[in-house]
N, C-alpha and C positions, 0 to 999 in steps of 0.2 A: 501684451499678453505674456505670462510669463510661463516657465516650462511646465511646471501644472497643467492652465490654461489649452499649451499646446496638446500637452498629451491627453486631455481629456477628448480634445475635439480630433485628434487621431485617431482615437480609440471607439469614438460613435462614429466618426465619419468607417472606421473596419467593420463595427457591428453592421452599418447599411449595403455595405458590398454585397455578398450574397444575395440580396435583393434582387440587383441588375444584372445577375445571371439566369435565363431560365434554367427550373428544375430540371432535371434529370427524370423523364418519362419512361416507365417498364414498359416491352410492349410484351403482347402475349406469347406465351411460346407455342403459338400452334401453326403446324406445318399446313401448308396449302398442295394440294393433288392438283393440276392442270387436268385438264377435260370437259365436256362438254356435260350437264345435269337436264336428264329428261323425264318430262312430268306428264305424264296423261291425265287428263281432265276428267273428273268424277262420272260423267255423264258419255265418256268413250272407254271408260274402265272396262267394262262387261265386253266388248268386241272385242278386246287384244286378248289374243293369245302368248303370240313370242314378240318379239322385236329386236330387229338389227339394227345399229345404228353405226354411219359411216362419218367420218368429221374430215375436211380438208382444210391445210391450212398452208400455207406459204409452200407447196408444191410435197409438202408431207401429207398422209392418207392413214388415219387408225380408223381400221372397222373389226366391231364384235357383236354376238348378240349380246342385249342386254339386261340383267338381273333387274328383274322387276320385285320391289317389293310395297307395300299397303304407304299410301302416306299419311299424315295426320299433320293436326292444326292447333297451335297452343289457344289455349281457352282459358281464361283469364280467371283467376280463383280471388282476387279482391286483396285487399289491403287490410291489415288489424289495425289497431288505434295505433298501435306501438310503431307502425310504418314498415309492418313485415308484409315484401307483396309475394305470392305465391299462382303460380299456374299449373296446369296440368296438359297432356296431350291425349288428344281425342283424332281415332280416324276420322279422315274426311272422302274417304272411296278416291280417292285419286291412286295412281301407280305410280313410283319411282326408281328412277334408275340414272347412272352414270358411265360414263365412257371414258377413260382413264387417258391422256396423250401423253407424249414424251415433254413436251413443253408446249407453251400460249401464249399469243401477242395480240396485241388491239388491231393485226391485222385480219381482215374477210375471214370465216370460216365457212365452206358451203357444207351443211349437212342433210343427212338423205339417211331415210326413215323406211323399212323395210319390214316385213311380218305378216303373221299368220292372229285368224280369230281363234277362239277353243275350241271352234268346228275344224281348223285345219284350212279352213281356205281363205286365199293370200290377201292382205289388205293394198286398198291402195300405195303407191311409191308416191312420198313426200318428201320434197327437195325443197330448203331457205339458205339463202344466204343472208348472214350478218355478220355483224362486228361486237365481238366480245367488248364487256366495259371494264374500265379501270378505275379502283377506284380508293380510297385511305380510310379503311375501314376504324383504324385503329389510331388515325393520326399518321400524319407525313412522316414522320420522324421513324413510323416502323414500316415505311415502305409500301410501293402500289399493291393492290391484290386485284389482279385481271380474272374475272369470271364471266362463263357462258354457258347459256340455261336457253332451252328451249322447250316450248309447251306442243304437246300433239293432242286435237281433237277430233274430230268428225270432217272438218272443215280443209284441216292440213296442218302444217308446223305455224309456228309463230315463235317469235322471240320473248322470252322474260324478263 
């Protein structure tokens, strides 16, 4: 093979390196709030009035009440020919609210669930313990995102 020859297969064997490296992945730049995300359920909406919510967690304690606001539910608006998909958000009578903590780990959180109806008189006290999840929303590459979400109904707290 002569110096031609070599430089030629140097020069495709360079072209194929970048190949054997993976790409370089963007991740999103959106910040994540620690806290605990509480939803009341369409069907226990109308009894709440206020609601306090208390989170413990590795011997740390955040309690507030909590800002309840309407939730809603994306609703699927369909696809054009051209592959443009489009939705919209529709209430769905559920309440939302969140409880903000200093930080969050996939250890135990026990939360406890406190409040009044729009009569004024007090709801039941609901108490769960669980374990937030962790989880690579975006790809390993941009890091765990631990979140914890609890549902309240009629029945009591449940996990989401």
């Amino acid at each position: 093979m002569g110096k031609i020859g070599v430089a030629l297969t140097l020069a495709g064997t360079a072209a194929l390196l970048p190949g054997c490296y993976p790409e370089a992945v963007a991740c999103p730049a959106i910040g994540h709030v620690a806290g605990v995300s509480l939803s009341v359920t369409a069907s226990y909406a109308d009894q709440v009035g206020t609601l306090r919510l208390k989170a413990c967690q590795d011997g740390t304690c955040t309690e507030k009440d909590v800002d309840l606001h309407p939730g809603a539910a994306a609703v699927d608006q369909g696809c054009s020919p051209e592959g443009v998909c489009s939705a919209t958000s529709s209430p769905d009578g559920t309440l939302q609210g969140f409880l903000e903590m200093p930080s969050i780990s996939e250890s135990a959180i026990e939360a406890t669930v406190s409040g009044t109806s729009p009569a004024g008189i007090a709801l039941p006290l609901r108490t769960l313990r669980f374990t937030p999840k962790g989880d690579y929303p975006y790809g390993e590459q941009c890091g765990r995102v631990i979140s914890a979400a609890v549902t309240l109904d009629a029945n009591g707290l449940s996990q989401t």
